[in-house]
Each structure stands twice: as C-alpha cells, then as structure tokens.
C-alpha positions in Angstrom: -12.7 -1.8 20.1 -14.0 1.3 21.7 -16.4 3.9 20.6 -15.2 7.4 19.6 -17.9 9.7 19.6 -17.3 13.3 17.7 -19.6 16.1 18.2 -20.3 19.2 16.7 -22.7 21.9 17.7 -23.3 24.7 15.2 -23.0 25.4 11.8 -19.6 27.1 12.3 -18.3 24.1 13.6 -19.1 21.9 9.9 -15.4 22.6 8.7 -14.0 21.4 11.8 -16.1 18.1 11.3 -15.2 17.5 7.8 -11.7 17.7 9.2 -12.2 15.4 11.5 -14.1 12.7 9.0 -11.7 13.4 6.1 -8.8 12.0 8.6 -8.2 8.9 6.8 -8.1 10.5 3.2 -5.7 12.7 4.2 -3.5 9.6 5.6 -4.3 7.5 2.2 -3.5 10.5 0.3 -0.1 10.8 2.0 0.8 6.8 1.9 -0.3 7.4 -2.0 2.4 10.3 -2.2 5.3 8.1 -0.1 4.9 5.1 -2.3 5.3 6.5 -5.5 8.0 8.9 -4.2 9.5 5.2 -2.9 9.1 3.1 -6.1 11.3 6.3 -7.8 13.7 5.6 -5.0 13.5 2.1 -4.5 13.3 1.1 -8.6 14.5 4.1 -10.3 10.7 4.6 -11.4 10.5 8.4 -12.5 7.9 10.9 -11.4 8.6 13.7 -13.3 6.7 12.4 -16.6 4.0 10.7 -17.7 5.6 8.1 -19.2 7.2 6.9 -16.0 10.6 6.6 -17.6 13.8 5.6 -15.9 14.5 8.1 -13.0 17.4 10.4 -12.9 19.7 10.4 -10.2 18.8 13.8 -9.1 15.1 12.4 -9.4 16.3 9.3 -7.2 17.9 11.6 -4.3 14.7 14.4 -4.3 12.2 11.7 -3.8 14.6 10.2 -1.2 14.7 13.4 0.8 11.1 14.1 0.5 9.8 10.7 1.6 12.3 11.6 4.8 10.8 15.1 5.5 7.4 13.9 4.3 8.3 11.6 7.7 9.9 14.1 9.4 7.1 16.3 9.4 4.5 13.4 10.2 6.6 12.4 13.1 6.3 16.1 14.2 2.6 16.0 14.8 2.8 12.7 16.5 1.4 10.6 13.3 2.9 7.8 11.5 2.4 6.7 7.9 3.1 2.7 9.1 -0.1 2.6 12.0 
C-alpha cells in the first residue's frame, strides 16, 4: 500500500487536520447509526426506547427511509458505507 502524507502548516489549519484524522470515526459513527437503523428494519428491533421493544411499523418504514437517504447523501459526496 501507498503512503498518504497530510500536511498542515499553521495553527489555523489544526481544525482542518482534526478533520482529516477524525475521517474514520466519522465513517464508524455512521455504520454504527445504519446498523441499528437496519436491525429496526431488518428484525423489527425498536429505536425509539430504551428497552429495545418490538418496533412499530411506522418505526420499521422511518428507519427504512433513513438508512436510504443516510445512503443517498453518502453516495452524494462520493463515499460509501460498504468500502
């Protein structure tokens, strides 16, 4: 595998870094978000509560939808949950 080499110059530039390093959280924090959102849809697991009761069906077709704009949206900026 290659080498990717970031670099950043001045102080201002810090945020832009931690943007840059904090990448992969952000993609673990979204497969986190799509695979609860899927066990709702996928075994009627519900989200809504603490007590991860059954699911409602309005539950069931909200998470559906968001998993799809949640890919959607990923798809948008050239990123994919599944690479």
């Amino acid at each position: 595998m290659g080498k990717v080499i970031l670099e950043f110059d001045s102080v201002e530039e810090s945020q832009d870094a931690r943007v840059a390093l904090d990448g992969y959280k952000w993609k673990m924090a979204m497969w986190d978000l799509d695979q609860m959102l899927r066990s709702t849809v996928k075994h009627g697991v519900g989200i809504l509560d603490s007590t991860k009761n059954q699911a409602t069906d309005t539950e069931i077709e909200v998470a559906d939808k968001l998993r799809e704009e949640i890919r959607d949206l990923l798809n948008s900026y050239g990123l994919n949950l599944e690479d």
